[in-house]
TORPA-4810 file (N, C-alpha, C, O; in nm, 3 decimals):
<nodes>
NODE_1_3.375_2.797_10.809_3.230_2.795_10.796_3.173_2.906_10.884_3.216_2.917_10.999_X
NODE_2_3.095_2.974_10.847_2.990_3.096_10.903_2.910_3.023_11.042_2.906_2.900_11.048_X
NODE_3_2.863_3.085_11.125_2.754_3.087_11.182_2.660_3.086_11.098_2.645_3.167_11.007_X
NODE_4_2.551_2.937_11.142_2.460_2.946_11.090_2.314_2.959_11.112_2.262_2.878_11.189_X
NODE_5_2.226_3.066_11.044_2.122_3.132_11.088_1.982_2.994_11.079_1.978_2.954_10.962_X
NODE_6_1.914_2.945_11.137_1.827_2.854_11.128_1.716_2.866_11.111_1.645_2.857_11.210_X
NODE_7_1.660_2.888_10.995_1.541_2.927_10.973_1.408_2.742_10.966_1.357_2.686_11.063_X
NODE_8_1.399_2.713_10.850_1.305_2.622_10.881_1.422_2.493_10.850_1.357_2.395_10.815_X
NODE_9_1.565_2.464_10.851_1.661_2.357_10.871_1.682_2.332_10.986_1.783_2.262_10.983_X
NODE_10_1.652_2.345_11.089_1.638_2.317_11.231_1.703_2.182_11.232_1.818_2.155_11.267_X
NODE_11_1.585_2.081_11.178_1.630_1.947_11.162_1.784_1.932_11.107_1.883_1.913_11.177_X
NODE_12_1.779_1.947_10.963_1.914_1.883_10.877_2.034_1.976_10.967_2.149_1.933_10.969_X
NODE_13_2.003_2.091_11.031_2.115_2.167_11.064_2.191_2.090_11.181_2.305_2.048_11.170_X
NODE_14_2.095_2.075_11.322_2.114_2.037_11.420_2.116_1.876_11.452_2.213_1.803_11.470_X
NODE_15_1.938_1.840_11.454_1.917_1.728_11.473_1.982_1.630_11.389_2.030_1.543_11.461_X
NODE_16_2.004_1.606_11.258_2.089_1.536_11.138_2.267_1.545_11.199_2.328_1.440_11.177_X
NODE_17_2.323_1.620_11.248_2.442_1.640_11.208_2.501_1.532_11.284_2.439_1.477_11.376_X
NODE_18_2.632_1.495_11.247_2.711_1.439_11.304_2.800_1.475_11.412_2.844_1.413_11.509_X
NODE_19_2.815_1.605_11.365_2.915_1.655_11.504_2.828_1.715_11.614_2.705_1.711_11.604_X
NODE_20_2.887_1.767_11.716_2.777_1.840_11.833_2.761_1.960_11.765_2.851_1.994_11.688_X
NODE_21_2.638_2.049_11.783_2.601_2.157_11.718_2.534_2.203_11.885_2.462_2.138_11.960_X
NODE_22_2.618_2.395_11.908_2.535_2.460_11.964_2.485_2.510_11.929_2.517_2.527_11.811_X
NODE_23_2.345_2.599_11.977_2.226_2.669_11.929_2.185_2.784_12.047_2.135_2.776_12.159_X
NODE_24_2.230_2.892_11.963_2.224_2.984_12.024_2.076_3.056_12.029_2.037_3.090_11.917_X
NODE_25_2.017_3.075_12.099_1.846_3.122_12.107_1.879_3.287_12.222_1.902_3.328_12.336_X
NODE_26_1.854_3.331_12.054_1.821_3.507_12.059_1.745_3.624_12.041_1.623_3.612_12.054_X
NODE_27_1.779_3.708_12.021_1.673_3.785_11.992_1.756_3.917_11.912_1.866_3.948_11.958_X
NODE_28_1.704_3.991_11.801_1.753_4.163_11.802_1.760_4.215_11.918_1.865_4.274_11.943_X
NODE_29_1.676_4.210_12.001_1.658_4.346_12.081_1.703_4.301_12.227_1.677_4.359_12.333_X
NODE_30_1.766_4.204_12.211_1.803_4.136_12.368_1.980_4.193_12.365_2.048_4.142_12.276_X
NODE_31_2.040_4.280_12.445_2.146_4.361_12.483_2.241_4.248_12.508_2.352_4.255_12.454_X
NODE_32_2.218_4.170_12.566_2.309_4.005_12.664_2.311_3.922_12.567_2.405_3.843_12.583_X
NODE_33_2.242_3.896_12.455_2.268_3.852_12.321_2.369_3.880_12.252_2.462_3.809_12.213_X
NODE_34_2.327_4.089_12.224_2.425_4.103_12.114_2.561_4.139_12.175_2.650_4.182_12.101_X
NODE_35_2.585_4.122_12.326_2.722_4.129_12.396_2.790_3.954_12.381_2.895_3.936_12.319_X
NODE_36_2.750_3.891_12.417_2.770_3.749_12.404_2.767_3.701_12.234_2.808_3.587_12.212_X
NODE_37_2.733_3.759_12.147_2.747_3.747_12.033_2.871_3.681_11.944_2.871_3.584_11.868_X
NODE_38_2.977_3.770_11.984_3.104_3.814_11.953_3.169_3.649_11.952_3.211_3.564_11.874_X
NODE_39_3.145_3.671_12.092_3.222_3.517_12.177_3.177_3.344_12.112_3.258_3.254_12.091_X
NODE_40_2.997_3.336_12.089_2.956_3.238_12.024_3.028_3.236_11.914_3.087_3.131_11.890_X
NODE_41_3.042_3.359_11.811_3.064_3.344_11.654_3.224_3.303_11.675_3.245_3.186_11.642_X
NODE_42_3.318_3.361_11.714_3.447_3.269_11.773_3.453_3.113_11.786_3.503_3.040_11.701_X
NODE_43_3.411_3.082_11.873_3.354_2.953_11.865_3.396_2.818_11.770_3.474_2.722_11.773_X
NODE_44_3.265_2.889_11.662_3.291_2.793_11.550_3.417_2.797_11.521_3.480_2.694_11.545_X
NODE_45_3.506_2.940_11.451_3.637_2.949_11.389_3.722_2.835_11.447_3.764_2.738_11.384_X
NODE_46_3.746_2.865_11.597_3.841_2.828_11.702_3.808_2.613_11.687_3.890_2.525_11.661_X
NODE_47_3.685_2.605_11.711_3.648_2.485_11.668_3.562_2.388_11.545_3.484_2.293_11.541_X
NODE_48_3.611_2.453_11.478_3.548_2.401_11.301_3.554_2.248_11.319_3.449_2.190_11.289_X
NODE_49_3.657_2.171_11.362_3.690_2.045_11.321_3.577_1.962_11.472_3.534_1.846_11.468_X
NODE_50_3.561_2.036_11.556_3.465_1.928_11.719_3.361_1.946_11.698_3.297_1.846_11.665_X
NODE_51_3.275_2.100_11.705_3.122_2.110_11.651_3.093_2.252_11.550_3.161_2.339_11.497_X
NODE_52_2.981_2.224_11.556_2.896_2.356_11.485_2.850_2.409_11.568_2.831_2.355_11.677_X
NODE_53_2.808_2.569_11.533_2.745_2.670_11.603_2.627_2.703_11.494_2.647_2.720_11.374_X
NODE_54_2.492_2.709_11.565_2.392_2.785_11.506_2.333_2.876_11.578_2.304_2.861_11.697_X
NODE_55_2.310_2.993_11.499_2.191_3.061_11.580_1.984_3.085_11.537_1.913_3.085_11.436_X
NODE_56_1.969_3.102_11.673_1.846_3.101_11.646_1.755_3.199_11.688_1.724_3.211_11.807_X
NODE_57_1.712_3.267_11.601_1.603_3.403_11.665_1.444_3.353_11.715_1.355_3.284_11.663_X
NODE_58_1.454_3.396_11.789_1.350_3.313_11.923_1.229_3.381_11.860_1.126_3.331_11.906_X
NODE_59_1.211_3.455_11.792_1.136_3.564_11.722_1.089_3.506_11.572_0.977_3.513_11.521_X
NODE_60_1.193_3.457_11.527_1.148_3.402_11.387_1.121_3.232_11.424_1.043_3.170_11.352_X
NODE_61_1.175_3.178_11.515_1.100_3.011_11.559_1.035_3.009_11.721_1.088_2.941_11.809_X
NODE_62_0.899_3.103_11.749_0.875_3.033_11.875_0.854_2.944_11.885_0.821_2.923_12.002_X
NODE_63_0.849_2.804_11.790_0.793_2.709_11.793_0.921_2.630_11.842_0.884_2.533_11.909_X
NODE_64_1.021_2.636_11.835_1.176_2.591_11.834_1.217_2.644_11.989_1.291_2.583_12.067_X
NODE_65_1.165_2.744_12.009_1.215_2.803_12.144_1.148_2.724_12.238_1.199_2.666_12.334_X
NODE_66_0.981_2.726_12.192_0.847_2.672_12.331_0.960_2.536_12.307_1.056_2.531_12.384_X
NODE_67_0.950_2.452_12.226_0.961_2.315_12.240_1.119_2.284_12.326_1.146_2.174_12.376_X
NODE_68_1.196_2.384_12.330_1.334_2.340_12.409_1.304_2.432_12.520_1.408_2.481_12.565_X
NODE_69_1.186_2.476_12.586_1.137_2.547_12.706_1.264_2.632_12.725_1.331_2.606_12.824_X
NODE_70_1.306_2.734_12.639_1.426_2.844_12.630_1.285_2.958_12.673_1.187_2.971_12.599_X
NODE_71_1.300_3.027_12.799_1.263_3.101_12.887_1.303_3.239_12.819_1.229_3.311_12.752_X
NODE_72_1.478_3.264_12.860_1.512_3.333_12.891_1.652_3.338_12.815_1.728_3.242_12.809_X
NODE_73_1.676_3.458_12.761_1.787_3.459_12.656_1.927_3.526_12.691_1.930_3.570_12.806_X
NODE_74_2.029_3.542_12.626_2.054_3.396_12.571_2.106_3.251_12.634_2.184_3.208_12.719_X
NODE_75_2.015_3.206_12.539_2.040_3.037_12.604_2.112_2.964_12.487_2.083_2.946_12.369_X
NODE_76_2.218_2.929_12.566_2.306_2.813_12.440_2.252_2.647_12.469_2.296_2.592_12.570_X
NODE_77_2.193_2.600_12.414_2.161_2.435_12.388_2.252_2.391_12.334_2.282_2.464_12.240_X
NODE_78_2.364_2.244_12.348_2.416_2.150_12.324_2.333_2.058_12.223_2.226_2.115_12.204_X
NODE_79_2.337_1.975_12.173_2.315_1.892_12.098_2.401_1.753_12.067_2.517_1.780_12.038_X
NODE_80_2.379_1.644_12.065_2.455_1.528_12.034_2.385_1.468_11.980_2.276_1.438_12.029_X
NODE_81_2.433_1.420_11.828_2.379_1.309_11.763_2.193_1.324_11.774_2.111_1.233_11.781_X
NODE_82_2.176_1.429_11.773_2.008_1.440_11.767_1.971_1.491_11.906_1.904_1.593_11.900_X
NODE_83_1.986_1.466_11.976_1.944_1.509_12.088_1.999_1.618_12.182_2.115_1.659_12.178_X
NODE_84_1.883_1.670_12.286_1.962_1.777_12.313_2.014_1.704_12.516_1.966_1.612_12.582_X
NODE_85_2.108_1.786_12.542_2.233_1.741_12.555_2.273_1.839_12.741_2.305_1.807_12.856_X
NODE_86_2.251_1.935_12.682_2.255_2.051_12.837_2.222_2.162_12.776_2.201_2.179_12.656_X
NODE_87_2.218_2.252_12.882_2.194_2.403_12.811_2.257_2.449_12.877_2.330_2.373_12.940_X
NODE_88_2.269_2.606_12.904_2.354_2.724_12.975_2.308_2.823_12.950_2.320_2.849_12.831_X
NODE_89_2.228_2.943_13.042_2.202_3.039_13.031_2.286_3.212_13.060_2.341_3.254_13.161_X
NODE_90_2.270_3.264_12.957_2.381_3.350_13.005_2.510_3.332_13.018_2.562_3.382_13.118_X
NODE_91_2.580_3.270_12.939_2.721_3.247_13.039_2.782_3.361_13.018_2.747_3.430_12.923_X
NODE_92_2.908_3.411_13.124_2.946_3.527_13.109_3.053_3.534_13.035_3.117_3.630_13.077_X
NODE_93_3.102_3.491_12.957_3.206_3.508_12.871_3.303_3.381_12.764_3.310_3.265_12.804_X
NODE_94_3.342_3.404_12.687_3.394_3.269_12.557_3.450_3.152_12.697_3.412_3.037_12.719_X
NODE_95_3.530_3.218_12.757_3.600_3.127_12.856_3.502_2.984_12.918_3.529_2.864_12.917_X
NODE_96_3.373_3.067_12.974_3.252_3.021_13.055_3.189_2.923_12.949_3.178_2.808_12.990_X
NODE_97_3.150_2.945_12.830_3.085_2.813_12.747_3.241_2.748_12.724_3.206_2.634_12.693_X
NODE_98_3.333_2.745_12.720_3.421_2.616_12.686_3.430_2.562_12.792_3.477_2.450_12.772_X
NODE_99_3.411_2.578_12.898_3.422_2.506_12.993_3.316_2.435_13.017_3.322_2.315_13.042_X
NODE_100_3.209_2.501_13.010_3.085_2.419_13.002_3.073_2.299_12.859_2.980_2.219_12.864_X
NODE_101_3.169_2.291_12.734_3.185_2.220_12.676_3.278_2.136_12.712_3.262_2.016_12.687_X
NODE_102_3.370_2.171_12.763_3.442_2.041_12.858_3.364_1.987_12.921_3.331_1.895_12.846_X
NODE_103_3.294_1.974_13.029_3.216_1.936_13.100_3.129_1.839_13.068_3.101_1.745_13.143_X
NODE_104_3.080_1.858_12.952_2.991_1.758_12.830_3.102_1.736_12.751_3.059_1.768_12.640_X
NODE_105_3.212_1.705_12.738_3.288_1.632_12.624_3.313_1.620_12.519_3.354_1.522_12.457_X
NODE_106_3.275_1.798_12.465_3.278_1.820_12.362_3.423_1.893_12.332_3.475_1.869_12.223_X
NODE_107_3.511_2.007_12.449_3.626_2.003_12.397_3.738_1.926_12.501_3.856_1.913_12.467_X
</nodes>
């Protein structure tokens, strides 16, 4: 399954799902985005069967960004069963969010 881009499925994508879904909140023009990019879209491949990965352009939903008070990009949000769960700003590398998914019990 692809990375998926979240336009107005926010709900059925994230909030609906059954498995944990991260949510990546980005931007085009943010440099620490499109370096950290690489590593999110991995992710899913590596874990298809524990959660989903979405992304989200902070640009096409401020309304999605104000409401999870995402400041400052990129920010990965957790999710469980509807709710959101932890966040992580910046992490520096694929290594740094799995660990932070250990941590929450997702791998």
């Amino acid at each position: 399954m692809a990375v998926l881009t979240i336009n107005k499925n926010f709900d059925e994508t994230v909030l609906k799902s059954s498995e944990p879904v991260i949510v990546d909140f980005w931007a085009p023009w943010c440099g620490y985005c499109r370096r950290l990019s690489p590593a999110v879209d991995r992710l899913e491949a590596e874990y298809e069967n524990k959660l989903k990965v979405a992304k989200l352009n902070i640009d096409d939903e401020e309304e999605i960004a104000e409401k999870y008070e995402v400041d400052t990009i990129p920010t990965l949000i957790l999710f469980k069963n509807g709710e959101m769960v932890d966040s992580v700003v910046n992490p520096a590398s694929q290594d740094a969010i799995e660990e932070w998914l250990k941590e929450n019990g997702v791998l």
